[in-house]
LUMNULO-798603 format. One record per residue (C-alpha): residue in one letter; z, x, y. Coordinates in Angstrom, 2 decimals. Example, Ala and Ser with C-alpha at 12.3 -4.5 7.8 and 13.67 -1.06 7.14 Angstrom:
2
 residu      up    east   north
      a    7.80   12.30   -4.50
      s    7.14   13.67   -1.06
//
This chain:
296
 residu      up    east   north
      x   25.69   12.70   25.56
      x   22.53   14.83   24.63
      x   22.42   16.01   21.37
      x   20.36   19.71   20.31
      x   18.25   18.85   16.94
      x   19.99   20.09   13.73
      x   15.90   21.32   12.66
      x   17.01   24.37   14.61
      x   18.08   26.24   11.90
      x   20.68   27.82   13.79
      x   22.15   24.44   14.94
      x   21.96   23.54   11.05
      x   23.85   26.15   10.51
      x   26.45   25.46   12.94
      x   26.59   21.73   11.68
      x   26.94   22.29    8.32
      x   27.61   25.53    7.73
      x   30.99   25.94    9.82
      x   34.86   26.68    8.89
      x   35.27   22.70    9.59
      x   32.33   21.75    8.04
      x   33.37   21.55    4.61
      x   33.67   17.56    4.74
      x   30.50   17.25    6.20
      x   28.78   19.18    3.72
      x   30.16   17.29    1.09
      x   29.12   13.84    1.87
      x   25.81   15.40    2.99
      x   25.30   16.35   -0.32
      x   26.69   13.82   -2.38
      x   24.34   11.83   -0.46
      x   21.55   13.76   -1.40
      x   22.08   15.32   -4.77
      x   24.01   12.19   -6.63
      x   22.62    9.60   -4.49
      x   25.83    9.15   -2.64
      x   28.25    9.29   -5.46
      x   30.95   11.14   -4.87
      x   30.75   13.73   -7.13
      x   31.50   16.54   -5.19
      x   35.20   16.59   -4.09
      x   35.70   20.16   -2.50
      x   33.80   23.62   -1.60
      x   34.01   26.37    0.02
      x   31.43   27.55    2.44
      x   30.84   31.24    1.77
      x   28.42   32.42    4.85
      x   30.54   30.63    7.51
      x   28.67   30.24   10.87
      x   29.54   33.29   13.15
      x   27.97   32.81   16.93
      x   28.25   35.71   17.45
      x   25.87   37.37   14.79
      x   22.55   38.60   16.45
      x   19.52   36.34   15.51
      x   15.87   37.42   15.01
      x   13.29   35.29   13.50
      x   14.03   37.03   10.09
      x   17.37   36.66   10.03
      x   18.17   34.57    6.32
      x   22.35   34.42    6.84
      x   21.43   31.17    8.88
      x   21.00   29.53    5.08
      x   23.86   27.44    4.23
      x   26.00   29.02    0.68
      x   28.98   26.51   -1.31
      x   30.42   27.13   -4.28
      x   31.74   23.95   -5.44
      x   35.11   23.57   -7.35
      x   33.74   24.06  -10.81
      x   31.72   26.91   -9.76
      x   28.42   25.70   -9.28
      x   26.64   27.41   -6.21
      x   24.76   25.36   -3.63
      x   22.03   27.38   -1.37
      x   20.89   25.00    1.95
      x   18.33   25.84    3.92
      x   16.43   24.40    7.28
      x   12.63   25.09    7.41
      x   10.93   24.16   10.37
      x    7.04   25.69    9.69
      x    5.53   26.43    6.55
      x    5.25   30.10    6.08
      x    2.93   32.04    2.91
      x    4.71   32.34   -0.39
      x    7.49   30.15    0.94
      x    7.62   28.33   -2.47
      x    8.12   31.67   -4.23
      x   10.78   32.16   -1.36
      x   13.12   29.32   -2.26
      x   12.61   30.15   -5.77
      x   13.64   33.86   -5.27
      x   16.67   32.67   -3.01
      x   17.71   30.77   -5.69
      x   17.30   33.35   -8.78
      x   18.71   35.72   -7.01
      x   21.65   33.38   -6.16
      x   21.80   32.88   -9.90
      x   21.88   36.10  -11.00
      x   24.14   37.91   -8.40
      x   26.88   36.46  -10.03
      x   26.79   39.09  -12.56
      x   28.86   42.34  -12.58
      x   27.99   43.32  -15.97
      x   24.89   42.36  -18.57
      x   27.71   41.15  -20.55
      x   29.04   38.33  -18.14
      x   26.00   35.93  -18.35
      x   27.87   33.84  -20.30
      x   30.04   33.09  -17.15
      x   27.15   31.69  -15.24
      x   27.43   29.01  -13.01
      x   24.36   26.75  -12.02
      x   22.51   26.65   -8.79
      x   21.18   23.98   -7.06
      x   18.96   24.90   -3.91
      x   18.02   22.52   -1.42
      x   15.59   22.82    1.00
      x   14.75   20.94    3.77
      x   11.29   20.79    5.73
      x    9.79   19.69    8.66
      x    6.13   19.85    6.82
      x    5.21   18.19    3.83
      x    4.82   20.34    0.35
      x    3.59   17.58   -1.68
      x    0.63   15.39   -0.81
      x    0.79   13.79   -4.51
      x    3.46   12.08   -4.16
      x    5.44    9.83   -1.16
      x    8.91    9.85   -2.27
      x   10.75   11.60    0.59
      x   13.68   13.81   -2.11
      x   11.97   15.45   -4.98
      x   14.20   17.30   -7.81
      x   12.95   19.62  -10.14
      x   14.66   21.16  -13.24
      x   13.29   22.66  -16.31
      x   11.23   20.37  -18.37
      x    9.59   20.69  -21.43
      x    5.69   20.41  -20.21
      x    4.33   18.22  -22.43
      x    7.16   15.39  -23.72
      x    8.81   15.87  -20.46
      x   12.72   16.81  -21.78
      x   15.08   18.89  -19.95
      x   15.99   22.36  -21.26
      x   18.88   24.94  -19.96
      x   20.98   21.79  -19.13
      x   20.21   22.05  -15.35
      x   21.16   25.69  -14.42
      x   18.45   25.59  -11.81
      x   17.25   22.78   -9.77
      x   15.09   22.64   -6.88
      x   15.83   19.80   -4.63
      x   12.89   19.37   -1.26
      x   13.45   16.48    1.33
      x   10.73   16.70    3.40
      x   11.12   14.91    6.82
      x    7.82   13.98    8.10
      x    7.84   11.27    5.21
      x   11.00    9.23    6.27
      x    9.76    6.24    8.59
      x   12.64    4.47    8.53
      x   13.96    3.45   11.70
      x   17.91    3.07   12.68
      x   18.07   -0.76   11.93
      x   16.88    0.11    8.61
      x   18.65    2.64    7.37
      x   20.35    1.29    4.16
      x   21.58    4.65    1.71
      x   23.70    7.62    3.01
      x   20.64    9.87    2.00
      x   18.68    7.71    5.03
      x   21.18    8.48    7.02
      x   21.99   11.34    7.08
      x   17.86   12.16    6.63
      x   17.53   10.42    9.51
      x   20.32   12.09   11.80
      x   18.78   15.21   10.98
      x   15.34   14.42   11.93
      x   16.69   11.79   15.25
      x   19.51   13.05   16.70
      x   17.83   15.29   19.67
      x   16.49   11.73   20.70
      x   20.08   10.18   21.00
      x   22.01    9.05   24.09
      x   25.17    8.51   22.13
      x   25.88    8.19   19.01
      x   24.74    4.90   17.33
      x   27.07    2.86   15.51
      x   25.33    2.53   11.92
      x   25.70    6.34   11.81
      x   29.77    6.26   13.76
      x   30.47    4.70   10.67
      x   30.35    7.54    8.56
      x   33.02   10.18   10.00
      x   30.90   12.71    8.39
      x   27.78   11.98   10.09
      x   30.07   11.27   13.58
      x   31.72   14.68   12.97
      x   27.98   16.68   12.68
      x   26.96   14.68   15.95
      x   30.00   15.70   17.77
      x   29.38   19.71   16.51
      x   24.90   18.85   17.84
      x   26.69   17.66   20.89
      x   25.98   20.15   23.30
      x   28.95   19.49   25.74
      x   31.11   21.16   23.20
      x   29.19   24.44   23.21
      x   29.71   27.15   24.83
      x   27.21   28.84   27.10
      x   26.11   31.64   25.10
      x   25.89   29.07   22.00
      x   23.19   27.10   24.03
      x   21.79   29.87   24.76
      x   21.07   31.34   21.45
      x   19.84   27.65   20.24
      x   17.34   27.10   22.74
      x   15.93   30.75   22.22
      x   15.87   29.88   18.65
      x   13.95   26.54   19.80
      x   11.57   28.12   21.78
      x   11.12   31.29   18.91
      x   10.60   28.89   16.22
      x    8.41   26.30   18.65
      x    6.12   30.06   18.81
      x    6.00   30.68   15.03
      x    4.57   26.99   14.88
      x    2.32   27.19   17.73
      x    0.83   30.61   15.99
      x    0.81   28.48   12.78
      x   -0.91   26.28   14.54
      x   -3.62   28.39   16.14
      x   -4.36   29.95   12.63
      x   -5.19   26.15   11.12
      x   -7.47   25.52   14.09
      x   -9.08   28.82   13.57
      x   -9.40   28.40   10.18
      x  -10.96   24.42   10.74
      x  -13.18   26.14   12.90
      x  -14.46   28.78   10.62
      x  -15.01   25.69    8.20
      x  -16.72   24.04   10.89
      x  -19.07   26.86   12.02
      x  -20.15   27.82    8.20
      x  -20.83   23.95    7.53
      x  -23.28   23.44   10.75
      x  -24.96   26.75   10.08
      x  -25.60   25.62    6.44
      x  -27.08   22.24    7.52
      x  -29.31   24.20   10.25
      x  -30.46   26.64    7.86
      x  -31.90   24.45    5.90
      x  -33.76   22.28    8.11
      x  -34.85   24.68   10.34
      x  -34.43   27.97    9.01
      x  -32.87   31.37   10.33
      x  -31.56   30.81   13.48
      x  -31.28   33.44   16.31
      x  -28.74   35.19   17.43
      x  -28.52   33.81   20.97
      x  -28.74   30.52   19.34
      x  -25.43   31.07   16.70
      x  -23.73   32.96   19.47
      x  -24.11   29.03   21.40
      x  -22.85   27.20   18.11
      x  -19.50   29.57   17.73
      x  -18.56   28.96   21.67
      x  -18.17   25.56   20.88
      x  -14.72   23.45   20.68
      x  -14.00   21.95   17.10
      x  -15.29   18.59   18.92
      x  -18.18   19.93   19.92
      x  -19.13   21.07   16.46
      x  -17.81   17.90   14.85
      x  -20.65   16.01   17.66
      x  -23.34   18.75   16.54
      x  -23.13   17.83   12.75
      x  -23.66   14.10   13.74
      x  -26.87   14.70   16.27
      x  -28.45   17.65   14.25
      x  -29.43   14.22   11.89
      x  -31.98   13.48   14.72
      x  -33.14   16.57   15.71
      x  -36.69   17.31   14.87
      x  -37.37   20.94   15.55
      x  -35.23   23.80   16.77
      x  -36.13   23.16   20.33
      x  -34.21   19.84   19.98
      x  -31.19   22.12   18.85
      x  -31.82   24.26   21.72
      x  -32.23   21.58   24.14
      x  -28.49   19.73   22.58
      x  -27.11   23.47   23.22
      x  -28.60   23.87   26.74
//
């Protein structure tokens, strides 16, 4: 059995997103949302998964949308790469999730809350370890809650769960970690069997049961969304070696003074490596002709 990683957001969407996925969905967030409590009894899935649809990188319908059975809306979404203003993104998604519910100014009153979740293969925040991280409205200083929860922001971020199959102990860790594992599985592992949910979103990952044009469209989502990284990527290392160049230059500058142009053409060719190796010898250099000579 080889199963296709539910990070591909179009996989997510397939796994939990689905006509039969209702079930799924609920234990998946019961797991995460009321730390696996179940709360949540039934939904309905409003954006169903439709393999059909045609997919660009742009595409947003690949966001999972409940409404549970007492009205409350529930907006799931996969993010693989960070992206700019994708903060103000999942706050817009869910505002505007809020407030579409209106047909009339008048209606407000009939309101529902929102609860977006948003799952990411990067981590948002460096202050803090704790792998699930809810936010509602708080009163800044004395910390109290205000609006009675009409909007919370819920983040799991992946690359902080460590925990390995033997010691996975909550529903949340498991089901964290069968998104985040289950492209590395031969089968599925017992622990995870256990819960029919979890077996049930393995069986729809499995990619004997999809059709040909469905593994299709997931690995050119893979490969589309492995690009967007990569450029992501490229721009950091850019960017670290911008920060590398200006810092060398700096250090130069003031040993030696202005440098030539034949000389600062030498120090931008360089790999990160390089540069990180110049900054350590330019300590012993004694002249420019030392520089010139490291260069050379």
């Amino acid at each position: 059995m080889r199963f296709i990683s539910p990070k591909i957001d179009y996989v997510f969407k397939k796994i939990f997103g689905s006509k039969e996925s209702q079930t799924i969905l609920i234990s998946f967030l019961n797991a995460i949302i009321y730390n696996g409590e179940p709360i949540i009894k039934s939904l309905t899935i409003i954006n169903p998964y439709n393999p059909g649809q045609v997919l660009t990188l742009k595409d947003t319908y690949l966001d999972v949308k409940a409404v549970l059975a007492d009205g409350e809306i529930v907006l799931i979404e996969m993010q693989v790469s960070s992206i700019t203003g994708f903060s103000k993104r999942v706050l817009y998604n869910m505002v505007k999730g809020y407030v579409n519910q209106l047909k009339t100014a008048e209606d407000y009153i009939r309101l529902k809350p929102v609860i977006a979740v948003t799952i990411t293969d990067f981590i948002l925040f460096d202050e803090t370890q704790q792998i699930i991280n809810q936010f509602v409205f708080q009163e800044k200083t004395e910390k109290f809650e205000c609006l009675e929860e009409e909007l919370q922001l819920i983040f799991i971020e992946l690359p902080k769960f460590h925990k390995r199959l033997s010691e996975l102990e909550t529903l949340a860790d498991k089901w964290i970690y069968f998104i985040k594992e289950a492209s590395s599985f031969d089968n599925i592992p017992p622990s995870l069997g256990e819960v029919s949910e979890i077996e049930s979103a393995l069986n729809l990952a499995n990619q004997a049961g999809m059709t040909p044009e469905e593994l299709e469209i997931a690995d050119r989502r893979a490969m589309a969304l492995q690009d967007e990284r990569g450029k992501l990527t490229y721009a950091e290392e850019i960017g670290r070696k911008k920060e590398a160049i200006a810092l060398i230059m700096r250090l130069l500058k003031k040993r030696f003074g202005e440098i030539d142009t034949k000389t600062i053409s030498k120090i931008e060719n360089l790999t990160i490596e390089e540069l990180k190796n110049l900054v350590e010898d330019s300590l012993d250099f004694n002249n420019i002709t030392d520089l010139e000579n490291w260069l050379n």
